[in-house]
C-alpha positions in Angstrom: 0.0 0.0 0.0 0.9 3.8 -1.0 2.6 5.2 2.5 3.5 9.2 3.2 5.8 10.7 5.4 6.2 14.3 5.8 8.7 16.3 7.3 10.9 19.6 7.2 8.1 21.7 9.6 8.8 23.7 12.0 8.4 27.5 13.2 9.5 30.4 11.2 9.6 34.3 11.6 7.8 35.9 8.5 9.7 36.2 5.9 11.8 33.2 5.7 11.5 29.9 4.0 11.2 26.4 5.2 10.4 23.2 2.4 9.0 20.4 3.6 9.9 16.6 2.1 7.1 14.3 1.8 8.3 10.4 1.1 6.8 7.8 -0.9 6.2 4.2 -0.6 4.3 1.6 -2.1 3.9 2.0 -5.3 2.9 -0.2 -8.3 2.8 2.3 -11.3 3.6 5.9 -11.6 -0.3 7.0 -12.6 -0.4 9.4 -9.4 -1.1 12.9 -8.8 0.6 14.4 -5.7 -0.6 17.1 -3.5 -0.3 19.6 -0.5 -2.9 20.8 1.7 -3.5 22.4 4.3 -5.5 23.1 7.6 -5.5 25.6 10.3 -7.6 25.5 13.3 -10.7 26.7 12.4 -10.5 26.7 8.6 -11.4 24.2 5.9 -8.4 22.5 4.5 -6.8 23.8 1.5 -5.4 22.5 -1.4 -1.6 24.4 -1.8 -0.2 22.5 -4.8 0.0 19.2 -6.9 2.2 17.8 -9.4 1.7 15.1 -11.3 4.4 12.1 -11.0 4.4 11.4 -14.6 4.9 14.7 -15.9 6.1 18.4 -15.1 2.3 19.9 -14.4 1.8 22.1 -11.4 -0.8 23.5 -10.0 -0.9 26.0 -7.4 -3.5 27.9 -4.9 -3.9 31.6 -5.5 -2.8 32.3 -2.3 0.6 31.1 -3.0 1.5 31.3 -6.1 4.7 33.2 -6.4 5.9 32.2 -3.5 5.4 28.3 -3.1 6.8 25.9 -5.4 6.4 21.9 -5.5 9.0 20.1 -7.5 10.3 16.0 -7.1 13.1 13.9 -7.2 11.6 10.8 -9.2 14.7 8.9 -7.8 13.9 9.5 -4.6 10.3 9.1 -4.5 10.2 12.4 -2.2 8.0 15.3 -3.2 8.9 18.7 -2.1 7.4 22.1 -1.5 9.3 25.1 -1.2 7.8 27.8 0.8 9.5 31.4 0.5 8.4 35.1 1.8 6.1 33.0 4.2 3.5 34.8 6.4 1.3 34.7 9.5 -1.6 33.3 7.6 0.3 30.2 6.0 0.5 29.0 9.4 -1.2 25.3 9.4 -0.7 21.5 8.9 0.5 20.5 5.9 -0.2 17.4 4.9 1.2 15.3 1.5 -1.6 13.5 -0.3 -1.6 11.4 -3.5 -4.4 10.6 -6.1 -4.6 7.4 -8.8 -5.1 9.4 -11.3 -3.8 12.2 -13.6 -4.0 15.7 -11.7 -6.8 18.2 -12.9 -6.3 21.4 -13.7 -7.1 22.2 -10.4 -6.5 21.0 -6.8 -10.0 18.5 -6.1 -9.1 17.2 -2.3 -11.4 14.2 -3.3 -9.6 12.6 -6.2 -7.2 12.0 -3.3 -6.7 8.9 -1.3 -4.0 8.5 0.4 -2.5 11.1 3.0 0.1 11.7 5.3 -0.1 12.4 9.0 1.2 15.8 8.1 3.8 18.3 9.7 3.1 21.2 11.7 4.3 25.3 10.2 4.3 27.8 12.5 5.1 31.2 11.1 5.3 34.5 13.2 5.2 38.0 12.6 
């Protein structure tokens, strides 16, 4: 079975940077679309980014577009997202989530089935 493991959270002034490493296990073919989300207390959670395996696709939430970016090492089997100029408001768990199937050209949390146990950014003004 697909397995995820995030890491690379942590707390951060605003400003700064952090990019968080999700792992993969697991899998029989290379048909997947990978994801970020997000949740912070009180909110829904929020698709950030995805990318699918099999390509060079991205797609990315308004909200962070220009300062985010998701990227892979296929060798690896680790996806990445690089967060930059991070604020207040990005503050949530971010959780690595992948999809049998190709990604859409947006972010649709339900076409995902499989999900990390995510990893905690803190970022303070």
């Amino acid at each position: 079975q697909v397995q995820l493991v995030e890491s690379g959270g942590g707390s951060v002034q605003a400003g700064g940077s952090l990019r968080l490493s999700c792992a993969a296990s697991g899998y029989t073919d290379s048909s997947y679309c990978m994801g970020w989300f997000r949740q912070a207390p009180g909110k829904e959670r929020e698709g950030v980014a995805s990318t699918y395996i099999g390509g060079v696709s991205t797609y990315y939430a308004d909200s962070v577009k220009g300062r985010f970016t998701i990227s892979q090492d296929r060798a690896k089997n680790t996806l990445y997202l690089q967060m930059n100029s991070l604020k207040p408001e990005d503050s949530a768990m971010y959780y690595c989530a992948a999809a049998r199937r190709y990604c859409r050209g947006s972010i649709i949390e339900a076409d995902f089935t499989y999900w990390g146990q995510g990893t905690q950014v803190t970022v303070s003004s």
